[in-house]
N, C-alpha and C positions, 0 to 999 in steps of 0.2 A: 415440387421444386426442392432442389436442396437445397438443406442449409446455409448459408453464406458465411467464412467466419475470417476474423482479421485477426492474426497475433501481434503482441507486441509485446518483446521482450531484447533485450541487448546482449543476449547470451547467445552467439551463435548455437552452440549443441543442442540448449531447448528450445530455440524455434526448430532443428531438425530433427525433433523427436516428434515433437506434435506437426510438423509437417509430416510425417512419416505414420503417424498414428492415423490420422484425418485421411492418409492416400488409402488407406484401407477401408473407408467407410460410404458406402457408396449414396449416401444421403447425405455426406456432407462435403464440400468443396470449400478451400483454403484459394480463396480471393485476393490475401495482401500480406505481407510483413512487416512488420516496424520496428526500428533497432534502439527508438527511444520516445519519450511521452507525443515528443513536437509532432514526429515523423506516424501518430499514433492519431491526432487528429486531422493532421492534413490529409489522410488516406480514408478516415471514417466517413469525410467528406467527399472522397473523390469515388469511394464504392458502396458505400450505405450497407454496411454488410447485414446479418441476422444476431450476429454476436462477436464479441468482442475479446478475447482471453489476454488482461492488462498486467504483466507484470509491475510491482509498485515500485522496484528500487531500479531506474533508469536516469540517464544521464537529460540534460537538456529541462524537460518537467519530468519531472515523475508522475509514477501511474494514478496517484489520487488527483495530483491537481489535473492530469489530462483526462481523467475519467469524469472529474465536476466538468470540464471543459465538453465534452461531449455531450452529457445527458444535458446539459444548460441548454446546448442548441440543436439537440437532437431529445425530446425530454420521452420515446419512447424506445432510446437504446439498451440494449441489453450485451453487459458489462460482465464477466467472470474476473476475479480477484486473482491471479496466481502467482505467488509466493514464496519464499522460504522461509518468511517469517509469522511465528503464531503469537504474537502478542495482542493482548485483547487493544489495546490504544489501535495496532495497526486494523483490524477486523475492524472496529469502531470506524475509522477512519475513510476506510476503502466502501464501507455499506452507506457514510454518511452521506457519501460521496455521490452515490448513486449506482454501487455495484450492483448485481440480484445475485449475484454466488462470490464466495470465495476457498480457493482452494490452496493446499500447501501443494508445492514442488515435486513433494515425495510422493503425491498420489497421483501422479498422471500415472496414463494408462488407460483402464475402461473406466477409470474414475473421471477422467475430466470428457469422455465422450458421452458418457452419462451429462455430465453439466452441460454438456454443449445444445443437446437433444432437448433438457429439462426447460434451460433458460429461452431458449427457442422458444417453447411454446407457452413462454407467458410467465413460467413459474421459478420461485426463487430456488437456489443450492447452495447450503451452506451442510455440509455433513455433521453428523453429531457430536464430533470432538471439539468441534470450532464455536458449536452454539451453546454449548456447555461453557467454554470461556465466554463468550460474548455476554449470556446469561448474568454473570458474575462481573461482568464491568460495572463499575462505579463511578463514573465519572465527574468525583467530587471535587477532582482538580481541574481546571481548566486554566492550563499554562499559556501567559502571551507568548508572542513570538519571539521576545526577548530574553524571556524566561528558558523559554526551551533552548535557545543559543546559547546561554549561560552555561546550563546544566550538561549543552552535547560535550562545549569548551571542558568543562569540570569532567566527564567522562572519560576525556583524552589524557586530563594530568595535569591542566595547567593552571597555577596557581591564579587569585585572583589578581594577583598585579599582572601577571599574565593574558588573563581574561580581560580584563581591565583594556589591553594595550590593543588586544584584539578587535573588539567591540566599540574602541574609540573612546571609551567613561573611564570614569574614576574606579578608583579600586573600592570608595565606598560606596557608589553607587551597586558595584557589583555585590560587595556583600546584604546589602538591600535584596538583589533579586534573589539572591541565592536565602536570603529570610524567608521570603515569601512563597522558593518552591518548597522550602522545606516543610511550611507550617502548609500549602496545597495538597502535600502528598501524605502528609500525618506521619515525617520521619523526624528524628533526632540529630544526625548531620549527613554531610554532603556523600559522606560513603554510602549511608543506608539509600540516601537519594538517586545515588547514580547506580546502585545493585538494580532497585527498584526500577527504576526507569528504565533499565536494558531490559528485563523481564519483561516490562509490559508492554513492550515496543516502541517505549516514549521518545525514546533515541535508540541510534544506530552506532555501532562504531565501527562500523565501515564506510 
C-alpha cells in the first residue's frame, strides 16, 4: 500500500514542489493539501493519512499547536516538522509537540522523501545538524505567555509605554516582565534578549 501523505503549508510554491516530488514516487501518493494549521486538522480527520509534513509558521494555528492538536486525538500520527526555521526553542517546540522528524525548507528533495519513507515506518528523522542544536538546548528559561508577548513587542521596537498600551498594563508592570525574561535567559538588557531570542527561535519577526 502506499504511503498516504497530507501537506500543510500556506506557501503555495512549496506545496507545489513536494506535490511535484511525491508524483514521482511511486509508493507514495499525496492525499490532501492544507493552506494553514485549522484546514491541517480538519483534513487529518477526514483522510487519516500515513504522515503528515506540517509547516510551523501558518496563519489561523500554527503548525505546533495543530500538530499537539492532532497527535492528542490521533496519538499514533506521524508528523514531519518543515520549516525555515532552525532555532533550537522551535525544534524544541515542534518535537514537544509531537513531531517524529523535523526538517528545514532548504533540504527538500530526496531529503524529505527519505523522512517520508523513515516516519512511515515507525521511526523518528531529525538529520544531524538539527540534533546537534537540539542536543545543546537548555531550556533554563521557561517564558510565560506574557513574557513571550513582551519580548516579541520589544523585538519590534516598541518602547515599554508602548508595550504597556499594547498589552493593556502598566508600563511598570511591563518593566517587571521584561526583569524576569531577562534574569530567564541569563542576559544583561533587552537587546542582548531580543538578539538572543531571535537566534533561538524564541520569537519571530515576521
Amino acid at each position: 500500500m502506499p504511503i498516504r501523505v497530507l501537506t500543510a503549508d500556506d506557501h503555495p510554491v512549496v506545496r507545489a514542489g513536494v506535490r511535484a516530488m511525491i508524483a514521482n514516487e511511486s509508493d507514495i501518493d499525496l492525499v490532501a493539501e492544507a493552506t494553514d494549521g485549522t484546514e491541517a486538522i480538519e483534513l487529518y480527520d477526514e483522510h487519516l493519512p500515513d504522515v503528515v509534513l506540517m509547516d510551523l509558521r501558518m496563519p489561523r494555528t500554527n503548525g505546533v499547536d495543530a500538530t499537539r492538536a492532532i497527535v492528542t486525538a490521533h496519538p499514533r500520527a506521524r508528523i514531519i516538522a518543515l520549516t525555515s526555521y532552525e532555532g533550537d526553542a522551535d525544534i524544541f517546540r515542534a518535537l514537544d509537540a509531537g513531531a517524529r522528524g523535523y526538517l528545514l525548507k532548504d533540504m527538500l528533495g530526496t531529503e524529505v522523501i527519505r523522512a517520508i519513507r523513515t516516519v512511515a515506518a515507525g521511526n523518528r528523522m531529525i538529520p544531524p545538524e538539527i540534533a546537534a542544536r537540539l542536543a545543546e538546548f537548555t531550556p533554563r528559561w521557561e517564558l510565560t505567555g506574557r513574557e513571550e508577548e513582551v519580548l516579541c513587542l520589544a523585538a519590534k521596537g516598541l518602547r515599554n509605554r508602548e508595550i504597556a498600551n499594547v498589552i493593556g498594563r502598566t508600563e511598570g508592570t511591563v518593566k517587571v516582565h521584561l526583569k524576569h525574561v531577562l534574569a530567564k535567559l541569563g542576559v544583561e538588557d533587552r537587546t542582548q534578549a531580543v538578539s538572543l531570542a531571535i537566534q533561538r527561535g524564541i520569537v519571530h519577526l515576521d
